[in-house]
C-alpha positions as CSV (number, residue, x, y, z in Angstrom):
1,X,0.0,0.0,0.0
2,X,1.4,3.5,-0.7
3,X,1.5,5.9,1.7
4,X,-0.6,8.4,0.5
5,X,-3.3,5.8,0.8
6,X,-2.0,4.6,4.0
7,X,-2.5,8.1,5.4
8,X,-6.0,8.8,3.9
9,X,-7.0,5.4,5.1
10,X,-5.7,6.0,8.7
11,X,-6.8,9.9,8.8
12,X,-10.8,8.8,7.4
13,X,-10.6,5.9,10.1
14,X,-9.3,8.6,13.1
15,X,-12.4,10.7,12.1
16,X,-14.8,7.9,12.1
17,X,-13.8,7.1,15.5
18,X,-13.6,10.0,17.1
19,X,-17.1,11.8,15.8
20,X,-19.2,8.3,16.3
21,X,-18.0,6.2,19.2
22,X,-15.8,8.4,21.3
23,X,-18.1,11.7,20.8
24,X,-20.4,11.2,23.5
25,X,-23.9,13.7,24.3
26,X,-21.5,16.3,26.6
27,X,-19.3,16.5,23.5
28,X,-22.1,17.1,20.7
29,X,-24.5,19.1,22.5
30,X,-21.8,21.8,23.5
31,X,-20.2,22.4,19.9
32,X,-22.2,25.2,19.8
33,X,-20.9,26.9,22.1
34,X,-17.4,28.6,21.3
35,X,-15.3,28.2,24.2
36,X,-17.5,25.2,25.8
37,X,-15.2,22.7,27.4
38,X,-17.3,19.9,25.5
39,X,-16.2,21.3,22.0
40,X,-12.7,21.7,23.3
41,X,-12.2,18.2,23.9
42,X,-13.8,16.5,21.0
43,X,-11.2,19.0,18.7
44,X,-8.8,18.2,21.1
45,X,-9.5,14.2,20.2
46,X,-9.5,15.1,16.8
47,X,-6.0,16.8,17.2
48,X,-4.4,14.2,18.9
49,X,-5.5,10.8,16.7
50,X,-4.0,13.2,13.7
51,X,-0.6,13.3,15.5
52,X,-0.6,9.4,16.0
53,X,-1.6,8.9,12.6
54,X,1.4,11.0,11.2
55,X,3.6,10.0,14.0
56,X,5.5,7.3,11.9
57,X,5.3,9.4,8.5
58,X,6.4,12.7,10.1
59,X,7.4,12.6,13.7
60,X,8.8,16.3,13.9
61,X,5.3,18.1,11.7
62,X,2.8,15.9,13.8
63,X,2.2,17.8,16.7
64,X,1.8,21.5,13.4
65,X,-0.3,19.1,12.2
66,X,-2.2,18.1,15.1
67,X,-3.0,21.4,16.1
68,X,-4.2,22.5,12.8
69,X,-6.4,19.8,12.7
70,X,-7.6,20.2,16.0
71,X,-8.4,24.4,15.5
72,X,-9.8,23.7,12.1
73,X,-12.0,20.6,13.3
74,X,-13.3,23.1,16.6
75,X,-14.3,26.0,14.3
76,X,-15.9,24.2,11.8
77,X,-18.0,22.2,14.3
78,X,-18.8,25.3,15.8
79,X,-20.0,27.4,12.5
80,X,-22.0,23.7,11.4
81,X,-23.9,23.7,14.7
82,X,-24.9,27.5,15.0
83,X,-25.7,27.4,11.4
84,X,-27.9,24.3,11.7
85,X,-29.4,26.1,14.9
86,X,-30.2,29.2,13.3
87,X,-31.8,27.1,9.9
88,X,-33.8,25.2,12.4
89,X,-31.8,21.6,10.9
90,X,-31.6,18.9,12.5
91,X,-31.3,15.0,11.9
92,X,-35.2,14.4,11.3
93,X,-35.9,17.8,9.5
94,X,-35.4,16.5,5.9
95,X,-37.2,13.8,4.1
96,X,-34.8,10.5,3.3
């Protein structure tokens, strides 16, 4: 396997894990919130399972990479949540 692949295949699985099982109700329901302690950890999660994931690949850029990901995943978590609260969207709101 290449490792470009590798990397896209660890960084998708990282995000699967960390937004479904390890993102519990605290988490979620406080994204909204800029500053809330809840968002700060699950962008803090997200952060961290990046620097694993490039910990082998790049061991000096993990942790600039990590925190990018981490600031980039909190804001944007942030604007999605205040922007589904302000459209009034939420998981049932739409016909399958």
């Amino acid at each position: 396997m290449n490792v470009t692949l590798l990397l896209i295949t660890l960084l998708f699985t990282k995000h699967f894990i960390v937004d479904f099982p390890l993102q519990n109700r605290y988490q979620w329901s406080n994204k909204g919130t800029y500053g809330h302690a809840g968002g700060i950890l699950h962008a803090s999660l997200h952060g961290l399972t990046t620097m694993l994931c490039f910990w082998w690949y790049a061991p000096l850029s993990c942790i600039v990479l990590g925190f990018f990901d981490a600031i980039a995943h909190y804001h944007i978590d942030w604007v999605k949540m205040n922007v589904n609260s302000v459209m009034r969207w939420g998981p049932l709101t739409h016909e399958q």
